[in-house]
C-alpha positions as CSV (number, residue, x, y, z in Angstrom):
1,X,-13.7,-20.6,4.2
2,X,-10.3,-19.7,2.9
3,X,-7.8,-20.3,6.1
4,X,-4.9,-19.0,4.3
5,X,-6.6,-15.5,3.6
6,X,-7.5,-15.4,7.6
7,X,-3.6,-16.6,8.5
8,X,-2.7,-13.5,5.7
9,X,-4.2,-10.7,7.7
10,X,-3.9,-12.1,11.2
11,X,-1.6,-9.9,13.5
12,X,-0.6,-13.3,15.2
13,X,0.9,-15.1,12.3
14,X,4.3,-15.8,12.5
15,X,6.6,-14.1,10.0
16,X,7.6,-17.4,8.8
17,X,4.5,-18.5,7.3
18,X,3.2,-14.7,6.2
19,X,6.7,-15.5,4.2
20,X,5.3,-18.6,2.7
21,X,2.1,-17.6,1.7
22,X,3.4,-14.5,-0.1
23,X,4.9,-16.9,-2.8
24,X,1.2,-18.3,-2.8
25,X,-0.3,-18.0,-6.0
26,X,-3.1,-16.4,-4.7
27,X,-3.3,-13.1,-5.1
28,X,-5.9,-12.2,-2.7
29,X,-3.8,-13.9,0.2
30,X,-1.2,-11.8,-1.1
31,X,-3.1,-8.9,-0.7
32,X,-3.8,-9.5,2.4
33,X,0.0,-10.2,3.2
34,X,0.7,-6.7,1.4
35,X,-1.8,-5.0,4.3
36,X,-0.5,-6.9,7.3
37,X,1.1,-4.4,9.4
38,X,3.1,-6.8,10.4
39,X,4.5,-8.1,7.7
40,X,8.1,-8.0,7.3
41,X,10.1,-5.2,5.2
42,X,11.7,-7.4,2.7
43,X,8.5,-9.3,2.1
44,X,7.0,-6.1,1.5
45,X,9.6,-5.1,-0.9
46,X,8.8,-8.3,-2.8
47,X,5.1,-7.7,-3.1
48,X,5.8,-4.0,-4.1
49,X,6.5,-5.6,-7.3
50,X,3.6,-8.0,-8.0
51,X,1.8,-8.3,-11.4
52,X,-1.7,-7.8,-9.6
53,X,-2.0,-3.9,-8.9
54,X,-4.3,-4.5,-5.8
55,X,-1.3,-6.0,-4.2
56,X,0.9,-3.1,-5.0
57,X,-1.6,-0.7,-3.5
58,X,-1.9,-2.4,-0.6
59,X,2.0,-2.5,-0.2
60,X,2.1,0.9,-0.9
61,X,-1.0,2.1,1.9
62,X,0.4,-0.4,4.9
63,X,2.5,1.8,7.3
64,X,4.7,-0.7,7.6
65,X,6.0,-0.6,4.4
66,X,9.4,0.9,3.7
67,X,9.7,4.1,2.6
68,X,11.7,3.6,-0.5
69,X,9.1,1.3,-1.7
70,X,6.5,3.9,-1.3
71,X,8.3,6.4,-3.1
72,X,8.5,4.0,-5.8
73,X,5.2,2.9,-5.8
74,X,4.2,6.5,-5.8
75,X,5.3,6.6,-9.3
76,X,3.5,3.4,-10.4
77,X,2.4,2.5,-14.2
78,X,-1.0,1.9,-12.5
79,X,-3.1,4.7,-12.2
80,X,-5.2,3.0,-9.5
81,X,-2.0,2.2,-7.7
82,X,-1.0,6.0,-7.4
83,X,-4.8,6.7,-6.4
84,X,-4.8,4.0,-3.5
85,X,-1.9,5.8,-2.2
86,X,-3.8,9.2,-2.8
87,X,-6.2,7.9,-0.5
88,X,-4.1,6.9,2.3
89,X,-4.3,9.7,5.3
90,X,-0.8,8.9,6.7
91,X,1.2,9.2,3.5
92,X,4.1,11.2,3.6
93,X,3.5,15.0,2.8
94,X,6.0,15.1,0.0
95,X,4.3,11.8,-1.7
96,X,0.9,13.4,-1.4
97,X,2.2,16.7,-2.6
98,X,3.8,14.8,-6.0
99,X,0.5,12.3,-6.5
100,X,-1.0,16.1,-6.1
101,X,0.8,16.9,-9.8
102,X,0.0,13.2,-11.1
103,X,-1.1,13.2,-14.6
104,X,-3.7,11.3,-14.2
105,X,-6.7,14.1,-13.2
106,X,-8.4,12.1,-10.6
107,X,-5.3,11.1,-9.0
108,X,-4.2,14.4,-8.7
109,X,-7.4,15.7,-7.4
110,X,-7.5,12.5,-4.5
111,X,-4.3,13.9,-3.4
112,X,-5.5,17.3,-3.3
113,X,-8.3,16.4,-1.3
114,X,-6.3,14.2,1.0
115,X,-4.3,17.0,1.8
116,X,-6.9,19.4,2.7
117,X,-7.8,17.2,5.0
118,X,-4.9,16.3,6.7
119,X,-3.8,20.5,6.8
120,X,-7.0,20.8,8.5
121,X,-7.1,18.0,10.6
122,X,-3.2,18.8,11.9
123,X,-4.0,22.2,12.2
124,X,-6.9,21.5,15.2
């Protein structure tokens, strides 16, 4: 059993040691650091820019996470990035409106759909 990935997601982890085990080399601890709503901000900021995109998307769909970060992640070389965040149901309107022009077409079309949803769901 991999402790450090439990520690990673934990809400009870102290911000201390969520620090520590971002510079893990692990990048599925970091991924689970990156989802951690309680994660701090700066931590978050450092993740935003990890080599592994699964990290970066899960930066970029945690609440917590800053919102410059997530307009810069919104604009991500990764494709898969930019559809993580398509997926994401409390992403800002404006963010989901531009992955909604993306030039990748399934992107685009996630964020479409997302949308639709959320009008519809708001609108009740």
């Amino acid at each position: 059993m991999d402790f450090y990935y439990i520690f990673a997601g934990s809400p009870n982890t102290p911000h201390r040691v969520l620090t520590r085990l971002a510079l893990s080399g692990k990048g599925r601890v970091r991924g689970r650091i990156a989802e951690n709503s309680i994660t701090p901000a700066e931590i978050l900021q450092v993740l935003a820019g990890d080599e592994q995109w699964e990290v970066r998307a899960s930066v970029a769909c945690n609440p917590a996470a800053p919102k410059e970060v997530v307009e810069i992640l919104s604009k991500d070389e990764n494709a898969d990035v930019r559809y993580s965040m398509a997926e994401c149901d409390h992403m800002p309107f404006h963010v989901l409106d531009r992955l909604a022009q993306d030039e990748n077409p399934y992107v685009a079309e996630r964020a479409k759909s997302t949308l639709d949803q959320l009008l519809v769901t708001r609108a009740v």
